[in-house]
Residue, then its C-alpha position, 0 to 999 in steps of 0.5 A: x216324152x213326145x214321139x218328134x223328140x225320139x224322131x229328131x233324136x235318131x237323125x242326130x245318133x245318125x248323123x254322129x254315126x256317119x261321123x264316127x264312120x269318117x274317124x274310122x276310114x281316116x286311117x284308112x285313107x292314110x294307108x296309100x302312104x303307109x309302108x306295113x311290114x310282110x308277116x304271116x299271123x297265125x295261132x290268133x288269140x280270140x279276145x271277146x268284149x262284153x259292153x256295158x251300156x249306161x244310162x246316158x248312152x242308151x238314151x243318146x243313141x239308138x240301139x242300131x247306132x250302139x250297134x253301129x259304133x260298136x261294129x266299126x270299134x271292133x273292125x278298126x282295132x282288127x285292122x290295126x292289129x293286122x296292120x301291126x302283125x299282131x295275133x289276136x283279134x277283137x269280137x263282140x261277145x254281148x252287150x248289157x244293159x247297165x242304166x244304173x250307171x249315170x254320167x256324173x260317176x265317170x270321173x272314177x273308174x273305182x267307183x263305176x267298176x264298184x258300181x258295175x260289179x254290185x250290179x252285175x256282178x255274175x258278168x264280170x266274175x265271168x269275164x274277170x276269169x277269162x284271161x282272154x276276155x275283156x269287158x268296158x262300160x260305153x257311157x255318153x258325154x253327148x250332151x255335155x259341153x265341158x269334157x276333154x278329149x282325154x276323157x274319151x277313154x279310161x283304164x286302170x290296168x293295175x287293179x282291173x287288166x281287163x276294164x276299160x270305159x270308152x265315150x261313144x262319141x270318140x273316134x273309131x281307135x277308142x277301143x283299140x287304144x284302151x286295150x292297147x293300154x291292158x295290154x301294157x303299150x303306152x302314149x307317146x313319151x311326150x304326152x305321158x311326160x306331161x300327164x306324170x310327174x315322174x321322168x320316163x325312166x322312173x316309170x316302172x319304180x312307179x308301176x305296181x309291184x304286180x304289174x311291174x313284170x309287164x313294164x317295157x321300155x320301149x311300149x311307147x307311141x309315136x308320131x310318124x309324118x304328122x301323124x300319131x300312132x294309136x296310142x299317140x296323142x295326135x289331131x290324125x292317126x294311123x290305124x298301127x301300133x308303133x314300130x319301127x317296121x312301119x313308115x308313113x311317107x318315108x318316116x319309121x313309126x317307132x324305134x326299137x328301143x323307145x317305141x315298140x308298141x307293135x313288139x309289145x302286142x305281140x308278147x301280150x298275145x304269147x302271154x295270153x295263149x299260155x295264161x288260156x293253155x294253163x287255165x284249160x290244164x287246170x280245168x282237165x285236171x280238175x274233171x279229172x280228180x272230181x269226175x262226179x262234178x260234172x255229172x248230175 
């Protein structure tokens, strides 16, 4: 592979960089009409993602545009959940080279997450036993020119609650939106009414019996002023969750019964303190009652 290639390659990855960085300040922009509620957020619960990158996104974009997307990622969901008064907060963990996965496999989330853990399999049992931790594959559709917006992300929160797979050439609320659904907030009612067969009151007979402790009626998106919530399916969006306590020029983003995503976060995040305070008693008691363990 010749060296002008490589060099040709690097101004597209950074050109697709300066777009994404666009998607990202979009919301921003919006804020001069975007009426946030006063909260105080405190006891903030740190949620570390490991990225795995595939094949195709290590050879679509260089490794400071990986770095770059992933930045900007991690930066808008923190707005987000700030703008949302939720406490938690995205970091970077690490990032894992994974070229065994290809393109054509991302047509099955069981299928990359097999994958993935024959692979790498003492990092996601690290991760996996981490209540608090998330870990994604970041793969590339670049150079594809038949995938759909919808395929930008992917989750399957009742078998991996801490998974997702992300495009790296989707908008900057990618990650936040994938994480949006592990913690248990959904699309708007009209875009989920037109990808389930089922009506929105005989969602949760639908949801995993395990998973079914988690099911709120009102994790719903919205769109507000013409644009669309996080989890909303929109051509714009608003760097929130959906909430009533939040207008965007004059309009509610959400309504307390129906669309609440912002309520959602935060019972996820109580949920995730207790879930990290239970595992650290466990491991205390375990030192205590095996004290040769830890000494070698």
């Amino acid at each position: 592979m010749s060296s002008s290639w490589w060099r040709e390659t690097d101004v597209l990855s950074i050109l697709l960089y300066l777009i994404v960085l666009t998607l990202a300040f979009d919301g921003a922009a919006s804020s001069n009409q975007l009426q946030l509620p006063e909260c105080e957020i405190t006891d903030v619960v740190d949620t570390p993602i490991t990225f795995f990158v595939s094949k195709e996104a290590m050879e679509d974009y260089s490794p400071f545009v990986r770095s770059s997307i992933i930045d900007s990622w991690i930066q808008t969901s923190n707005q987000i959940l700030k703008n949302s008064c939720v406490p938690m907060r995205r970091t970077f963990h690490q990032v894992v080279v994974a070229d065994e996965l290809n393109l054509v496999e991302f047509d099955e989330i069981t299928l990359v997450h097999d994958l993935l853990e024959y692979h790498h399999f003492e990092q996601i049992e690290a991760s996996a036993s981490r209540p608090n931790h998330y870990y994604g594959v970041l793969f590339s559709t670049k150079r594809s020119t038949n995938t759909l917006p919808e395929q930008c992300g992917m989750t399957y929160v009742d078998v991996y609650p801490q998974f997702f797979i992300a495009d790296l050439a989707c908008s900057s609320d990618i990650l936040e939106h994938e994480l949006g659904h592990l913690a248990g907030a959904e699309h708007d009612i009209d875009t989920l009414s037109d990808q389930i067969d089922v009506r929105i009151d005989e969602l949760k007979e639908i949801t995993a019996l395990h998973q079914q402790h988690a099911f709120r009626p009102y994790a719903f998106g919205y769109r507000c002023g013409g644009k669309g919530t996080v989890m909303a399916y929109a051509d714009e969006w608003l760097p929130v969750y959906s909430s009533p306590d939040i207008t965007y020029k004059g309009i509610a983003c959400g309504g307390a019964k129906f669309a609440n995503n912002a309520k959602r976060l935060r019972e996820y995040a109580l949920q995730l303190q207790e879930r990290m305070v239970l595992d650290l008693n466990a491991s205390m008691a375990d030192v205590k009652a095996n004290p040769s363990a830890t000494t070698q």
